[in-house]
BAGU-247552 format. One line per 2 residues: their letters; for each residue x, y, z of N, C-alpha, C. Coordinates in nm, 2 decimals. Layout:
# residues N
a	X/Y/Z/X/Y/Z/X/Y/Z  ...
***
This chain:
# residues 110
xx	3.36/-12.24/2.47/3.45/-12.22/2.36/3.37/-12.17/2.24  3.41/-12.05/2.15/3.34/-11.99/2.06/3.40/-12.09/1.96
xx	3.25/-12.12/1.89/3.27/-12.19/1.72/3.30/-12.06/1.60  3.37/-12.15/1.52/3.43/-12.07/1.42/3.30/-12.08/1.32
xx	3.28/-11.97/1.23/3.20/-11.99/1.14/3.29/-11.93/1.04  3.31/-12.05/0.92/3.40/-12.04/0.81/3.28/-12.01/0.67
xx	3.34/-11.92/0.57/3.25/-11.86/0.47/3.22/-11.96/0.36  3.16/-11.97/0.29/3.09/-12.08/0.21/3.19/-12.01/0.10
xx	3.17/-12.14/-0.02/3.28/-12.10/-0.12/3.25/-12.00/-0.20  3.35/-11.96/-0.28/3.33/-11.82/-0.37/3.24/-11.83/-0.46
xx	3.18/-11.95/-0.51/3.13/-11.99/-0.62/2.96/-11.98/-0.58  2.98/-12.01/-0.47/2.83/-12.06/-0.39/2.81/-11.88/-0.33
xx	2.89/-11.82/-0.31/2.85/-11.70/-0.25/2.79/-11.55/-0.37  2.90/-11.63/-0.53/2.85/-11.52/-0.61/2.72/-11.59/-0.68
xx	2.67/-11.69/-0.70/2.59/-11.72/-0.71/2.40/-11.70/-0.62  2.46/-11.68/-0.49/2.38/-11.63/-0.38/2.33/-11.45/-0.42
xx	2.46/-11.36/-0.47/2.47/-11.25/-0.46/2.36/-11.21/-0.59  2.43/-11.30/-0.67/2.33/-11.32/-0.83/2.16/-11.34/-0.77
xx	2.13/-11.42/-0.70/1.99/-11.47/-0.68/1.91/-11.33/-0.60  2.00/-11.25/-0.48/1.95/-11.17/-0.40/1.90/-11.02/-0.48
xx	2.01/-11.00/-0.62/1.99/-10.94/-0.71/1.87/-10.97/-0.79  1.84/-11.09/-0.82/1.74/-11.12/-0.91/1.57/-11.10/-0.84
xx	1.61/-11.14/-0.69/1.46/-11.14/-0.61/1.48/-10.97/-0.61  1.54/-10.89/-0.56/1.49/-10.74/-0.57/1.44/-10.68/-0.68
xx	1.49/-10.74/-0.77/1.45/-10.68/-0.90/1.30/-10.72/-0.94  1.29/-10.85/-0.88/1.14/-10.94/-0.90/1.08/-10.83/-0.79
xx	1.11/-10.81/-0.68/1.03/-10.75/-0.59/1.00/-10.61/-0.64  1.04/-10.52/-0.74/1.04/-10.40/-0.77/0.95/-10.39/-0.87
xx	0.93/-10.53/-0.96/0.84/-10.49/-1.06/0.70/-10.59/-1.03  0.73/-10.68/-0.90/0.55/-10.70/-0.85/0.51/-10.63/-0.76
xx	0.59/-10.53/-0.69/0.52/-10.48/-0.66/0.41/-10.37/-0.69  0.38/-10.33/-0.78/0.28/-10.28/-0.83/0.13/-10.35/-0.82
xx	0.14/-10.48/-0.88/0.03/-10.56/-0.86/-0.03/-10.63/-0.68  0.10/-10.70/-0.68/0.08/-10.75/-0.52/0.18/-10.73/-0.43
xx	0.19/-10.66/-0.35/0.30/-10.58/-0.24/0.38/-10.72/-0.13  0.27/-10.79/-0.14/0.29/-10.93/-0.04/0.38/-11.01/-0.12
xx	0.42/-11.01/-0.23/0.49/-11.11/-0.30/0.62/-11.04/-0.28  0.61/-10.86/-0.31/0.77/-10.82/-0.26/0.81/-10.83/-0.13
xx	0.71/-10.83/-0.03/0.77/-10.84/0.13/0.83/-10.98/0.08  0.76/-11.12/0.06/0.83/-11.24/0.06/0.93/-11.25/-0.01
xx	0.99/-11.15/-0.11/1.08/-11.15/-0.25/1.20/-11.14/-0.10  1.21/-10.98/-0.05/1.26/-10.94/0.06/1.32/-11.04/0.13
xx	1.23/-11.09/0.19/1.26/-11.20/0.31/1.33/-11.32/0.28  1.32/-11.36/0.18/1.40/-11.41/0.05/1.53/-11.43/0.02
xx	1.56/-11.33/-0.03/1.67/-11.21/-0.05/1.81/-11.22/0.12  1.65/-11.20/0.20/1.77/-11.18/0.34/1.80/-11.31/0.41
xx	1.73/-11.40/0.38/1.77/-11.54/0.40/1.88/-11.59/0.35  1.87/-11.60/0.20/1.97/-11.61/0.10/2.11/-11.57/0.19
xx	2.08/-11.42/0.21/2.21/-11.37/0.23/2.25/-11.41/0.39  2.16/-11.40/0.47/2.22/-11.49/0.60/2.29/-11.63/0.61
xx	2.20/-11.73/0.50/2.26/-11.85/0.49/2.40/-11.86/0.38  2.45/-11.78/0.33/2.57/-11.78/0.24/2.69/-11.70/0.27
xx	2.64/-11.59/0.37/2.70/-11.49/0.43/2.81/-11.36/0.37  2.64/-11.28/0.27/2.67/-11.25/0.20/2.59/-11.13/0.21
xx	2.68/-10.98/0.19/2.67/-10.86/0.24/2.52/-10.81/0.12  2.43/-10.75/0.14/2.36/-10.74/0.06/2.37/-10.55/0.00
xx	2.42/-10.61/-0.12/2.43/-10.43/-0.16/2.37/-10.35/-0.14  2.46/-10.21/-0.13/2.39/-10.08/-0.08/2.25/-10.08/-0.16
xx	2.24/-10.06/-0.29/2.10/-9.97/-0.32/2.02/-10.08/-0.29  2.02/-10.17/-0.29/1.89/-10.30/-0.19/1.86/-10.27/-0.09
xx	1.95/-10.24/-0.01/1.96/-10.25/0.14/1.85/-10.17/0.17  1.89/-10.02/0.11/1.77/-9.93/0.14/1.66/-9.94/0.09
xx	1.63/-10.02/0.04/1.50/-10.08/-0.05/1.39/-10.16/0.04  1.41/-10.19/0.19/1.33/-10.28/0.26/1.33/-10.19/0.38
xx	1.25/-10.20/0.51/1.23/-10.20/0.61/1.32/-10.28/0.70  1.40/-10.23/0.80/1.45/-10.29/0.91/1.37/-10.37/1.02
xx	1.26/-10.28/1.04/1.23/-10.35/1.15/1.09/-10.47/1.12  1.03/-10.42/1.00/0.93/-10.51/0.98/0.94/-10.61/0.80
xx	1.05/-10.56/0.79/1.14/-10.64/0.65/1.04/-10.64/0.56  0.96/-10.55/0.50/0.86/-10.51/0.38/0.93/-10.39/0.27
xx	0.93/-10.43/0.18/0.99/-10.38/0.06/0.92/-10.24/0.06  1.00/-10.19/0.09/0.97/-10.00/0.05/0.99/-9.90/-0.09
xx	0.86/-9.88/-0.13/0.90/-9.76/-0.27/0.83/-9.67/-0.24  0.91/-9.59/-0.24/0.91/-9.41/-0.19/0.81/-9.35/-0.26
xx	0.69/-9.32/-0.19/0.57/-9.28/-0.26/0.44/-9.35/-0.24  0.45/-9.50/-0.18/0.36/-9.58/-0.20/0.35/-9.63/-0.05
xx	0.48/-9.68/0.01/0.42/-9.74/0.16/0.59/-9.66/0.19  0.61/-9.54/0.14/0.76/-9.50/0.24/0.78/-9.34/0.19
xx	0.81/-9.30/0.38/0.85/-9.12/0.34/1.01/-9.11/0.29  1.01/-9.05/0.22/1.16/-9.04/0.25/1.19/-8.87/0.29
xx	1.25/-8.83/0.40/1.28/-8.69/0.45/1.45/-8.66/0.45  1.44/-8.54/0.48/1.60/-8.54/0.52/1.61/-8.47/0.66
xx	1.66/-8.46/0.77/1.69/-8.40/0.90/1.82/-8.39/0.96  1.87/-8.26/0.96/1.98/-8.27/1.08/2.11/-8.35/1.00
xx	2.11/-8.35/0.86/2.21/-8.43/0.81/2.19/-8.57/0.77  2.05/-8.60/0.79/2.02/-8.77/0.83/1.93/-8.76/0.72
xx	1.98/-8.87/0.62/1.81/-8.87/0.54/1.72/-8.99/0.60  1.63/-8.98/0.68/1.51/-9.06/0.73/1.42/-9.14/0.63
xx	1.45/-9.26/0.60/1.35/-9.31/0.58/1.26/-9.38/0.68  1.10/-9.34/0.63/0.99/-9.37/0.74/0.91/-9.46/0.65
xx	0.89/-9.59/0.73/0.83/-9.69/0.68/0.68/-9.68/0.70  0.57/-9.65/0.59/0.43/-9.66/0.64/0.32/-9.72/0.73
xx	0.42/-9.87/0.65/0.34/-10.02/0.77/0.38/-10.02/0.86  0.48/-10.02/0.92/0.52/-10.04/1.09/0.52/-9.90/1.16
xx	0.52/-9.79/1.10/0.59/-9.69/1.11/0.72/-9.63/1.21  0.78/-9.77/1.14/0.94/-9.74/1.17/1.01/-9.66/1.12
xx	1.14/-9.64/1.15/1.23/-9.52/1.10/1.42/-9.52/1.09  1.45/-9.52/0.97/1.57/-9.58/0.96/1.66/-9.46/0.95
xx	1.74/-9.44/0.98/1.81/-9.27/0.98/1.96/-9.29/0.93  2.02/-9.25/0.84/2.17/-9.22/0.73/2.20/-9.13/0.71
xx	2.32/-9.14/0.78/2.39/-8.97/0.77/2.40/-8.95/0.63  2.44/-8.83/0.62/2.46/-8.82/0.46/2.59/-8.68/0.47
xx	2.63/-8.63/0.56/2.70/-8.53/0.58/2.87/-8.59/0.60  2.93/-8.54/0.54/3.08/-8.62/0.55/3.17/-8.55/0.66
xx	3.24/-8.67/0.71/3.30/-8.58/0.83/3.44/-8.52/0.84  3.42/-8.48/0.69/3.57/-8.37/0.68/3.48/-8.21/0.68
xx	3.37/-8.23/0.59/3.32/-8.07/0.60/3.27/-8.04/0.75  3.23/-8.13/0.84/3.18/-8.10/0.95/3.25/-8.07/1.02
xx	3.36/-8.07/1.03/3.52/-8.04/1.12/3.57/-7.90/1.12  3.53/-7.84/0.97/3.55/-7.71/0.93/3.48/-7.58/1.03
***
């Protein structure tokens, strides 16, 4: 028998969303000095959001690594390209690769 997993309260969740905001923001401006405090800010951030169950906003999202969860800024440890409709981001440290359409699928029908 599948368990129900019921959402934590509204109060506890916008508070969560507030904190996930606060650690990216922390993670954007150490990273300059020490890169290791943004991976942990990151990991942080994704915990938060796993334990409150809480969607982490778009422009964050793309702000980390999928496969090795290290804070990415474009120029320093990340490519960012475009291909085939897809904008690639290529992560330096792992050299993983995250791929986003960017082409809408009304013009592509045409």
């Amino acid at each position: 028998m599948k368990r129900k997993h019921y959402l934590k309260p509204k109060k506890q969740r916008d508070l969560a969303l507030e904190k996930i905001t606060l650690l990216f923001k922390e993670a954007i401006s150490s990273f300059k000095t020490d890169p290791k405090t943004a991976d942990k800010n990151v990991k942080l951030a994704r915990k938060t959001a796993m334990k409150f169950k809480v969607k982490i906003p778009l422009k964050f999202k793309r702000r980390f690594c999928k496969n090795c969860y290290s804070f990415l800024l474009p120029g320093k440890n990340c490519r960012i390209r475009t291909n085939k409709g897809n904008i690639v981001y290529y992560c330096l440290n792992c050299k993983g690769f995250t791929r986003i359409g960017y082409k809408s699928k009304i013009s592509s029908k045409k």
